[in-house]
Backbone as CSV, one residue per row, in Angstrom:
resi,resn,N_x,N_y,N_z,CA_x,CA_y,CA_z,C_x,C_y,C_z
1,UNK,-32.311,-32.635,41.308,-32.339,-33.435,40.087,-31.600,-32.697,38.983
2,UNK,-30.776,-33.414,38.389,-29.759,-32.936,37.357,-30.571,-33.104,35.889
3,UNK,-30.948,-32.335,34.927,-30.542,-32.570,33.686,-29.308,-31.929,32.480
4,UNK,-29.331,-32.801,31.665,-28.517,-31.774,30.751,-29.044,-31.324,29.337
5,UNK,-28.493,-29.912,29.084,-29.140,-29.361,28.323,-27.682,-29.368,26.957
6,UNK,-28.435,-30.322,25.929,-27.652,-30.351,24.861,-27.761,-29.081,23.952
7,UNK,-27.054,-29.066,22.381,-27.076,-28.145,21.572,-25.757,-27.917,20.547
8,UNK,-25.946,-26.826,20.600,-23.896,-26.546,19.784,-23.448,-26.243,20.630
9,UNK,-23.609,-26.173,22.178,-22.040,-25.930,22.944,-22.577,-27.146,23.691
10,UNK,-21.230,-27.730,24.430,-21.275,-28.576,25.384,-21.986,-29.067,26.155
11,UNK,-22.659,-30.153,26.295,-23.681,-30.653,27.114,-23.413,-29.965,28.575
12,UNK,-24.706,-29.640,28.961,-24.579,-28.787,30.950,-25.338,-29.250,31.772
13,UNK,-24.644,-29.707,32.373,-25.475,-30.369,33.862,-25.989,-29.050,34.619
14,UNK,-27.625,-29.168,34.713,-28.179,-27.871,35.370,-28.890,-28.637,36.191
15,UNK,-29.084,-27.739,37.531,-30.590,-28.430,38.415,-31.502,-28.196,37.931
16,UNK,-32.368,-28.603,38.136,-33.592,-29.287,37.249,-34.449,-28.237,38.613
17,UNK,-34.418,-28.583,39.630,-35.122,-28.457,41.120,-34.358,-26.826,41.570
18,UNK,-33.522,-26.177,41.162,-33.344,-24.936,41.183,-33.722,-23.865,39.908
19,UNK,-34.316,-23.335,39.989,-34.939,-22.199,38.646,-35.151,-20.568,39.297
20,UNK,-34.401,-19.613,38.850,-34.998,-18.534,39.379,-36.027,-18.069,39.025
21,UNK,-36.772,-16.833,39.645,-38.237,-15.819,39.105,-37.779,-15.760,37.280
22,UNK,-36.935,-15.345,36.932,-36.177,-14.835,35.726,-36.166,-16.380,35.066
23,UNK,-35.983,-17.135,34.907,-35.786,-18.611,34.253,-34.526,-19.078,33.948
24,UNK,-34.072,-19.043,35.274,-32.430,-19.210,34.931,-31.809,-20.722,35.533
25,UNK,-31.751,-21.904,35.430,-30.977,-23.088,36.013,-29.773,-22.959,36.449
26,UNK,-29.968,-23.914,37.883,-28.576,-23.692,38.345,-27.537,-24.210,37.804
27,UNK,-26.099,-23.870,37.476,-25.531,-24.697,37.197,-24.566,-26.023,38.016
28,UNK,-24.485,-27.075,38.119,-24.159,-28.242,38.855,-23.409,-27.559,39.592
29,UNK,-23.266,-27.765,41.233,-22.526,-26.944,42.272,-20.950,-27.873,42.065
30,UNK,-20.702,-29.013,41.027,-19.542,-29.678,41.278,-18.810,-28.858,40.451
31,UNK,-19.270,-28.056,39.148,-18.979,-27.167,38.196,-18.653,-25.621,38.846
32,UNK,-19.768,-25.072,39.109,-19.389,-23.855,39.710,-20.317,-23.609,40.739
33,UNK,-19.983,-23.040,41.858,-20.419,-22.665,42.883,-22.050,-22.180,43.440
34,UNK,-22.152,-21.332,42.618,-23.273,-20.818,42.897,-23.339,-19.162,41.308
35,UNK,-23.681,-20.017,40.223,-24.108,-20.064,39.171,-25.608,-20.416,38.470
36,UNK,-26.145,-19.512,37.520,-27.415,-19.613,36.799,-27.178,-19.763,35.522
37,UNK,-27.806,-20.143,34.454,-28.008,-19.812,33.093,-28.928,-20.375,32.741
38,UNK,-29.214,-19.893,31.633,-31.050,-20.276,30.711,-30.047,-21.502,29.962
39,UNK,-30.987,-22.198,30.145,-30.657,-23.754,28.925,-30.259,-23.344,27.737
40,UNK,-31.251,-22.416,27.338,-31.391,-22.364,25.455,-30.363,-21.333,25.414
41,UNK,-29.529,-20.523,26.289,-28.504,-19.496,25.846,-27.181,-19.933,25.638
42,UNK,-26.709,-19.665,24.204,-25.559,-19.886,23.807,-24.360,-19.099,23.628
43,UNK,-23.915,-18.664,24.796,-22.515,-17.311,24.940,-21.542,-17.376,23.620
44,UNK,-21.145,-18.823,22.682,-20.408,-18.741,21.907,-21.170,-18.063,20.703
45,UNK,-22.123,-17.113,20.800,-22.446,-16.329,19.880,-21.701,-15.204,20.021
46,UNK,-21.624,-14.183,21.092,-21.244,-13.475,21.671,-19.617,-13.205,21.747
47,UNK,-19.085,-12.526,20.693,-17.807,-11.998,20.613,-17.788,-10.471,21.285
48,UNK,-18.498,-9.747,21.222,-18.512,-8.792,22.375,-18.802,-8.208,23.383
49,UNK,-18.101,-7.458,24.190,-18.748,-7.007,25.517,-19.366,-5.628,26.025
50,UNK,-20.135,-5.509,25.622,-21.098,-3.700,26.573,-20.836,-3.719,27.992
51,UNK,-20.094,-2.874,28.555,-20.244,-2.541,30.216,-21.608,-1.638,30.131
52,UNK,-22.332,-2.351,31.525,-23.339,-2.062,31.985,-23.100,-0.958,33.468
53,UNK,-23.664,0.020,33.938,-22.998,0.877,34.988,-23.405,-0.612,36.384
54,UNK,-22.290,-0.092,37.227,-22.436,-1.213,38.009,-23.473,-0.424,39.524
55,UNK,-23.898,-1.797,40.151,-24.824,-0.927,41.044,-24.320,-1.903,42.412
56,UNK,-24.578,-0.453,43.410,-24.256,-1.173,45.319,-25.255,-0.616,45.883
57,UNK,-25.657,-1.685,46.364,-26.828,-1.669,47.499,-26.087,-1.808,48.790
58,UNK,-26.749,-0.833,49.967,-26.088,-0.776,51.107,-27.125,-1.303,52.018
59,UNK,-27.257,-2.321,52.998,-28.191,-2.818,53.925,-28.338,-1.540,54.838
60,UNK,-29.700,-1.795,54.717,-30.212,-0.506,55.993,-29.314,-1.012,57.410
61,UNK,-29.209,0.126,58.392,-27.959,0.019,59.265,-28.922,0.667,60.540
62,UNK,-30.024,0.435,61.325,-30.451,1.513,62.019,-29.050,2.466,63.064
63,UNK,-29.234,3.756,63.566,-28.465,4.261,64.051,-28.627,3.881,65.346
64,UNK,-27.734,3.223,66.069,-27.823,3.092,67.639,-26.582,3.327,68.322
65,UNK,-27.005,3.638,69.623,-25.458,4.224,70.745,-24.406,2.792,70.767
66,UNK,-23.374,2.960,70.512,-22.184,2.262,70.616,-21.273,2.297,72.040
67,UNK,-21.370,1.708,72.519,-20.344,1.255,73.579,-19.304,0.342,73.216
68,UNK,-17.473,0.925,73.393,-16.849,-0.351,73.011,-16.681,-1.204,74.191
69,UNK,-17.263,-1.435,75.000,-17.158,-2.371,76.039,-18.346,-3.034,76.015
70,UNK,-18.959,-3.521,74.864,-20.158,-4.079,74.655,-19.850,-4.358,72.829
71,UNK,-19.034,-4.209,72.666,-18.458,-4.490,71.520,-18.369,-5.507,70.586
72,UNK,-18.836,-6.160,69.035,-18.865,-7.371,68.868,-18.669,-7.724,67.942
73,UNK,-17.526,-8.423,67.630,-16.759,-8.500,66.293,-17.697,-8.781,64.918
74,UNK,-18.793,-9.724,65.502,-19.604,-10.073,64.319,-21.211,-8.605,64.380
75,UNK,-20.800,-7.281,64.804,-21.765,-6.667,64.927,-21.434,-5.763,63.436
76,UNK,-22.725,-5.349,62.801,-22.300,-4.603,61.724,-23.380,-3.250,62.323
77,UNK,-22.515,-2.431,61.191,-22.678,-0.680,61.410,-23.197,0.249,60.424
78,UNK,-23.308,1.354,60.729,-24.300,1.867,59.341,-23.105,2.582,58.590
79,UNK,-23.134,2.696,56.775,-21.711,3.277,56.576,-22.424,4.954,56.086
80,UNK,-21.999,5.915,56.389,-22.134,7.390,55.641,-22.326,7.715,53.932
81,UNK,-23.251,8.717,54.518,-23.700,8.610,52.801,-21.829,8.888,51.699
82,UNK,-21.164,9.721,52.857,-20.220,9.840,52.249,-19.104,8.751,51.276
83,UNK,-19.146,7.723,52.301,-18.623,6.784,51.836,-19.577,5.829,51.227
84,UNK,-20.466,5.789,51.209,-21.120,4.947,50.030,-20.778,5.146,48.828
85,UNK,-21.246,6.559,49.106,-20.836,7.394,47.283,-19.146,6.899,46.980
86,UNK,-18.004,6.975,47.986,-17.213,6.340,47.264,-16.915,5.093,47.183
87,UNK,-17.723,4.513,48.301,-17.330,3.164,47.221,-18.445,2.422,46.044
88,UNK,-19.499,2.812,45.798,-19.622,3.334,44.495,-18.764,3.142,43.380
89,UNK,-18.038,4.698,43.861,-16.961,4.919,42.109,-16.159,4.353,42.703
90,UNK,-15.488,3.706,43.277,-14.207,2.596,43.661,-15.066,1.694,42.349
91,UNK,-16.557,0.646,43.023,-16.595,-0.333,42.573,-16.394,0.010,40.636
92,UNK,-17.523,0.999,40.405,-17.346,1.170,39.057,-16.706,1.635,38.265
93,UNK,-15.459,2.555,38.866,-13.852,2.226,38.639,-13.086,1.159,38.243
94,UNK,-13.086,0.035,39.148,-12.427,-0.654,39.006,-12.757,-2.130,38.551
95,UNK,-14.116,-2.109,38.353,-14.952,-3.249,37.764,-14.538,-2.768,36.210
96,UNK,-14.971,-1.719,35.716,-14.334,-1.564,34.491,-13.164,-2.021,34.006
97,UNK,-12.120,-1.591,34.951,-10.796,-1.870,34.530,-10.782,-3.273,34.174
98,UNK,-11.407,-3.787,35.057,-10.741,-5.512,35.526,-11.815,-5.910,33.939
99,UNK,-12.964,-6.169,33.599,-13.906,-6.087,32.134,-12.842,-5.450,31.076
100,UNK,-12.087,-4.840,31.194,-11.464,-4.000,30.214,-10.004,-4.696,30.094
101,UNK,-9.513,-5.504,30.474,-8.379,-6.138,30.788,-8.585,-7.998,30.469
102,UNK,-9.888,-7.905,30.614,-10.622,-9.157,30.365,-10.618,-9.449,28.636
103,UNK,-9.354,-10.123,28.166,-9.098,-10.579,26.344,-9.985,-11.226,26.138
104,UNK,-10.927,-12.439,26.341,-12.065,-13.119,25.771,-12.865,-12.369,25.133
105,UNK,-13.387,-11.302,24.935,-13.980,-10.714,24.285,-13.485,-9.128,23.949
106,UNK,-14.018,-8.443,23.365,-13.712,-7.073,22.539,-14.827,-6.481,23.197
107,UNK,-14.369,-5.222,24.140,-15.019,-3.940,24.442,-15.756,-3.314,23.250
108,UNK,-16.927,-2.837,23.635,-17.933,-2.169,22.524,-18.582,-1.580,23.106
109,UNK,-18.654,-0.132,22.541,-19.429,0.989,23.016,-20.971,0.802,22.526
110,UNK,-21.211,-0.175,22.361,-22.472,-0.341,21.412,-23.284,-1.391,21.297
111,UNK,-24.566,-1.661,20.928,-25.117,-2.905,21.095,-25.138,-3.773,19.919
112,UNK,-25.691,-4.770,20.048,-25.695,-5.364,18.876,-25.529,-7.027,19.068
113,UNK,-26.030,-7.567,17.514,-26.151,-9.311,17.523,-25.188,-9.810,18.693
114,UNK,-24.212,-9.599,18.419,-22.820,-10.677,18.652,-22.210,-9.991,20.181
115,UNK,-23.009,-8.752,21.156,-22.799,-8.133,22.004,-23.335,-8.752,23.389
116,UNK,-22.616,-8.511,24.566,-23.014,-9.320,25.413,-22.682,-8.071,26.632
117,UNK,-23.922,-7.745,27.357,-24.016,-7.076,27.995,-23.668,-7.744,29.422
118,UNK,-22.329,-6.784,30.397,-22.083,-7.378,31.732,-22.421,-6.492,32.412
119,UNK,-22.818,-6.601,33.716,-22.872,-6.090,34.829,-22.569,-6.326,36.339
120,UNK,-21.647,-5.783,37.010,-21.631,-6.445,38.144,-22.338,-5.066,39.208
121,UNK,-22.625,-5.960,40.054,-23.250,-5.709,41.593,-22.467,-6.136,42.639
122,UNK,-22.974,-5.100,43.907,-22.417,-5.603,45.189,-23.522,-5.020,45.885
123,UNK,-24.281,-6.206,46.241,-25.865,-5.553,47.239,-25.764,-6.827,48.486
124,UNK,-26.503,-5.779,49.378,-26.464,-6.280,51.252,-25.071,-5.729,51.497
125,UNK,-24.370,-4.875,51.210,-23.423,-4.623,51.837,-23.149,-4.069,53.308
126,UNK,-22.485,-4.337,53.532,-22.209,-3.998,55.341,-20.938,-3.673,56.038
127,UNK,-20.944,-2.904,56.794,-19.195,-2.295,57.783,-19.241,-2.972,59.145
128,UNK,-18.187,-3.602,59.276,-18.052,-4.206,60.649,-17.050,-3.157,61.383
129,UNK,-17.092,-1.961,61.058,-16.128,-0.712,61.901,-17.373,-0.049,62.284
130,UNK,-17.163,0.236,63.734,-17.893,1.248,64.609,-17.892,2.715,63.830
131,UNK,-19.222,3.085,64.319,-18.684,5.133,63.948,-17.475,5.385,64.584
132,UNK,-16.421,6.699,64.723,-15.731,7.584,65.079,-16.587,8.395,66.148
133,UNK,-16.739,8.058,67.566,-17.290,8.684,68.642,-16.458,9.079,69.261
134,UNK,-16.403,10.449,70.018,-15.479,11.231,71.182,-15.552,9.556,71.971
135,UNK,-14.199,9.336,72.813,-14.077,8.606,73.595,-13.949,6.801,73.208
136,UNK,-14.146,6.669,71.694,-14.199,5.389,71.236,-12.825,4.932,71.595
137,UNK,-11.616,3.957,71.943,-10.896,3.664,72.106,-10.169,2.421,71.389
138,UNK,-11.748,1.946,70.241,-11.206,0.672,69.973,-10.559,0.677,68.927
139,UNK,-9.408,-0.300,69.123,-7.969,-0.093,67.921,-8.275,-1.305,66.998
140,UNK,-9.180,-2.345,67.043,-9.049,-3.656,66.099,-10.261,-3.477,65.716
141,UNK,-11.095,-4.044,64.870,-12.004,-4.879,64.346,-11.834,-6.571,63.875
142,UNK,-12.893,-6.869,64.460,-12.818,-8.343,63.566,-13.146,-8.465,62.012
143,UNK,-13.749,-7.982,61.806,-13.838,-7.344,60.225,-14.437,-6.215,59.345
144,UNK,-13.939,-6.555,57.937,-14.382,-4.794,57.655,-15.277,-4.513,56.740
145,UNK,-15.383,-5.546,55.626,-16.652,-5.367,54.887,-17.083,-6.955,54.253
146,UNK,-18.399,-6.487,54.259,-19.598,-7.784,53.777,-20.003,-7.530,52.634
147,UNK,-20.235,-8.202,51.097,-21.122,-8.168,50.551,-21.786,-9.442,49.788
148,UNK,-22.668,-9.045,49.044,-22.968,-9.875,48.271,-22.476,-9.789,46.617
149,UNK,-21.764,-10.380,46.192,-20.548,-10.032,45.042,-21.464,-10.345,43.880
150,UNK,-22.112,-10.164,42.820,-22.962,-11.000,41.754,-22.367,-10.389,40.447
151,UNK,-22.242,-11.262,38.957,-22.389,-10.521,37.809,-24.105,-10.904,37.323
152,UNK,-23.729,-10.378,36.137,-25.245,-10.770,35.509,-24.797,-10.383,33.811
153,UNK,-24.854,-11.530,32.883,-25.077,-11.521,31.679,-26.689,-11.218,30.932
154,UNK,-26.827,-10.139,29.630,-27.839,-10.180,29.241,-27.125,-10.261,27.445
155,UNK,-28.257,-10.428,26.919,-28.159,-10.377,25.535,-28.550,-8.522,25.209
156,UNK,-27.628,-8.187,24.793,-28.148,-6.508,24.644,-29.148,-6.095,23.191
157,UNK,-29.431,-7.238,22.816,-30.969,-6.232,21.633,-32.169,-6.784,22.534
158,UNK,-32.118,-8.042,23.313,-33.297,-8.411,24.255,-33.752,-7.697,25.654
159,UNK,-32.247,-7.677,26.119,-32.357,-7.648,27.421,-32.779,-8.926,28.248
160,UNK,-32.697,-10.150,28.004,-32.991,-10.812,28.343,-31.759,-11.251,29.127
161,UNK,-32.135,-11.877,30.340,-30.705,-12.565,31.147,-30.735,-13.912,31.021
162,UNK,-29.058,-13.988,31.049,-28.657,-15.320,30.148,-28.094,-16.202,31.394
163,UNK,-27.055,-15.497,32.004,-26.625,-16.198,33.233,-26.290,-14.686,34.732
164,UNK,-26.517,-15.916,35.471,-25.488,-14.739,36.855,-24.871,-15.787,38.072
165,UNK,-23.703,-14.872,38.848,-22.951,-15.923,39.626,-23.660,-15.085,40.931
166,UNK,-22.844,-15.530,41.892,-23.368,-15.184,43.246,-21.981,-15.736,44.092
167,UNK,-21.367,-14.419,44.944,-20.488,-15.219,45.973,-20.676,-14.498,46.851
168,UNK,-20.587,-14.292,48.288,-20.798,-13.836,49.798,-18.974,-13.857,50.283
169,UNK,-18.999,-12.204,50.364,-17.667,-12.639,50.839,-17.452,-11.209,51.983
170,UNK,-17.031,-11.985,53.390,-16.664,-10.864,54.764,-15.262,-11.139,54.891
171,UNK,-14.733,-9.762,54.769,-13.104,-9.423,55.021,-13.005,-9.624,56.081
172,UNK,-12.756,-11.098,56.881,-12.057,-10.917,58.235,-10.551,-10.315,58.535
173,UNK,-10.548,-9.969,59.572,-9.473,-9.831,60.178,-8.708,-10.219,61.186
174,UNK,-8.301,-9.855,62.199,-8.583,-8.528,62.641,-7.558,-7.976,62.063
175,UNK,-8.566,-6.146,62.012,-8.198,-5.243,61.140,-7.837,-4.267,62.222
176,UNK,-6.782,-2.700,62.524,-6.896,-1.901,63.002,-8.121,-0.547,62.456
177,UNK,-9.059,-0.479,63.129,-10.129,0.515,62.483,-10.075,1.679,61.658
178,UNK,-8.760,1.981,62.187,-8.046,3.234,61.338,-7.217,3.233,60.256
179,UNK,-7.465,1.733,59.744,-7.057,1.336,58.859,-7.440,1.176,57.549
180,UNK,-9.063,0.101,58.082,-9.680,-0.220,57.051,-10.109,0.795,55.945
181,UNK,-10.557,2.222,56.167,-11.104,2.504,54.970,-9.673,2.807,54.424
182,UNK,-8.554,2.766,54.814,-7.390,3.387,53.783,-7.256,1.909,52.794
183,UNK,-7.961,0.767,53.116,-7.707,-0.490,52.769,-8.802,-1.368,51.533
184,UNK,-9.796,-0.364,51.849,-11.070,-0.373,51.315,-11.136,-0.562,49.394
185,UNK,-9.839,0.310,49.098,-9.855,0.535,47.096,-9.147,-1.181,47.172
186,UNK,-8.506,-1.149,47.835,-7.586,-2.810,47.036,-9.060,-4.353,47.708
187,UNK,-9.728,-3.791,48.871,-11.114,-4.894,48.794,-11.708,-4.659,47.758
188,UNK,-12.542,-3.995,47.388,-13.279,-3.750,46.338,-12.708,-4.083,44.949
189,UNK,-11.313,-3.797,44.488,-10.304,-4.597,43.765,-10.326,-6.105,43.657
190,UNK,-10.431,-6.414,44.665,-10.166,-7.809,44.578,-11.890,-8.717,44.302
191,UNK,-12.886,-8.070,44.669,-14.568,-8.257,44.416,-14.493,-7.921,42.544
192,UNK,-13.998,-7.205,42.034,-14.000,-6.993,40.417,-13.048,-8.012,40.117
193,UNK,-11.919,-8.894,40.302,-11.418,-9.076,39.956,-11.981,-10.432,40.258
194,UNK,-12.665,-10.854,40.909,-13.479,-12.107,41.208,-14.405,-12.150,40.239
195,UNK,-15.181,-11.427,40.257,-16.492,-11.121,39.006,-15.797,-11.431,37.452
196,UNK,-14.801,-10.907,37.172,-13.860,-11.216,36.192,-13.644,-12.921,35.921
197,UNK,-13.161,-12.991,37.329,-12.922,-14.676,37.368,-13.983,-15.550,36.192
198,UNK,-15.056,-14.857,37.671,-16.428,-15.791,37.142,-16.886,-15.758,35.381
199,UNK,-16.579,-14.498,35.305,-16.966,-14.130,33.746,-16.573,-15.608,33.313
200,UNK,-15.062,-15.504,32.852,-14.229,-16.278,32.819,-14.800,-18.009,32.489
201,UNK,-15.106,-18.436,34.125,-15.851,-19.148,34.131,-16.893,-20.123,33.511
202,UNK,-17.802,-19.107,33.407,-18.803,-18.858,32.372,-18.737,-19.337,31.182
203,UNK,-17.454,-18.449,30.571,-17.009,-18.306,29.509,-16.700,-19.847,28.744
204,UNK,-16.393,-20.607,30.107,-15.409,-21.970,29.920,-16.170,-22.932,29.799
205,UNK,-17.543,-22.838,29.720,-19.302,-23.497,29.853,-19.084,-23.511,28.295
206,UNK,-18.889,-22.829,27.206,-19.064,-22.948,26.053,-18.117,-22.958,25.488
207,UNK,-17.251,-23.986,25.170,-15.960,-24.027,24.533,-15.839,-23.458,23.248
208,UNK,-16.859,-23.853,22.367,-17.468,-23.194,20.944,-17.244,-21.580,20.323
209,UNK,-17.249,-21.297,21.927,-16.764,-20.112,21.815,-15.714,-19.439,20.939
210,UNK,-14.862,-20.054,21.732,-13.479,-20.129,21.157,-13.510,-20.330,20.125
211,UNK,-14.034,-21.668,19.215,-13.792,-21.633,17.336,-14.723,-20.620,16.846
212,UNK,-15.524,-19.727,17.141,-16.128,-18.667,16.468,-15.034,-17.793,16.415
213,UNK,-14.445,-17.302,17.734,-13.647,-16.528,17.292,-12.506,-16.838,16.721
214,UNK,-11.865,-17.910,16.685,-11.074,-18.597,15.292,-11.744,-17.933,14.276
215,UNK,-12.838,-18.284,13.871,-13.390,-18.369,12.560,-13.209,-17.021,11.893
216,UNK,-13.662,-16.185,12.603,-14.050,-14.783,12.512,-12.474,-14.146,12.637
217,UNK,-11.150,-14.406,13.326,-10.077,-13.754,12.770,-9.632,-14.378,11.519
218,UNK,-10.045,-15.743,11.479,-9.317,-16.012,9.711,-10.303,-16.018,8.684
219,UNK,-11.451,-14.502,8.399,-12.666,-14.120,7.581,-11.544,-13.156,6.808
């Protein structure tokens, strides 16, 4: 069930029959995909942006013996603490950049009224590449990484969350195994640069927006 939630920005078709724990409505799947926001939150307040540190959750992976002759493209693997940690600072590397490159709003080291706190995530993540075992032989994968891609808007004197997106995305391939992690900084690239999108998105929910910040360069 659809309603819409009027105000000073644009009337929004939200589900009525979707609500998260947090109190967030979905927004109409003909609009955007798989999107939340609170009714009563109005982003065209919000001329600036606080980066929030970004966080990756890695799906538990139990350790088991690998045979590649039992091999299975849709099988996932456990990744090393080593490489967690970098992709990590990959993601919050380059999630910055892509937020920092993002003109709709003005970077701010600081909180405040008119501040709009982002954050992105990448949790359930997963490796569809086998360990490196004496005797492994296999040269392809069917794919190389899984996650779950999300931002999340808050108001930064509340903390309260205003909206968040959600996309599921597995790098198929096939990939050569000895490949993928050299391939790994430009995936994770392209997951910030999606989150960006969505910002974006978002952004395009409150047209109003836009004449504030009119208003406020000709003060």
């Amino acid at each position: 069930m659809l309603f819409w939630h009027t105000g000073e920005i644009r009337a929004q078709p939200l589900v009525e029959t979707e609500v998260t724990a947090d109190g967030l409505y979905r927004v109409d799947p003909s609009i955007m995909g798989w999107a939340w926001v609170r009714p009563d939150a109005d982003l065209s307040r919000y001329t600036r942006m606080y980066f929030s540190p970004t966080v990756v959750q890695f799906r538990d992976v139990p350790e088991q013996a690998y045979s590649p002759r039992k091999a299975d493209s849709r099988r996932e693997f456990p990744v090393t603490d080593a490489r967690r940690a970098r992709v990590r600072e990959l993601f919050g590397e380059s999630f910055h950049e892509s937020v920092s490159r993002f003109r709709s709003y003005e970077l701010s080291d600081e909180l405040g009224r008119d501040v709009l706190m982002v954050q992105g995530f990448l949790t359930d993540v997963i490796s569809g590449v086998p360990p490196k075992l004496v005797g492994n032989h296999v040269t392809s994968v069917g794919w190389a990484w899984q996650a779950n891609i999300v931002v999340e808007l808050r108001d930064s004197m509340s903390g309260e969350v205003l909206a968040r997106t959600l996309d599921q995305q597995r790098i198929d391939g096939p990939f050569r195994a000895d490949t993928v992690w050299g391939s790994t900084p430009q995936i994770v690239d392209g997951w910030s640069r999606l989150l960006v999108r969505r910002l974006g998105e978002l952004s395009d929910l409150y047209p109003s927006r836009l004449r504030r910040l009119q208003e406020l360069s000709e003060q």
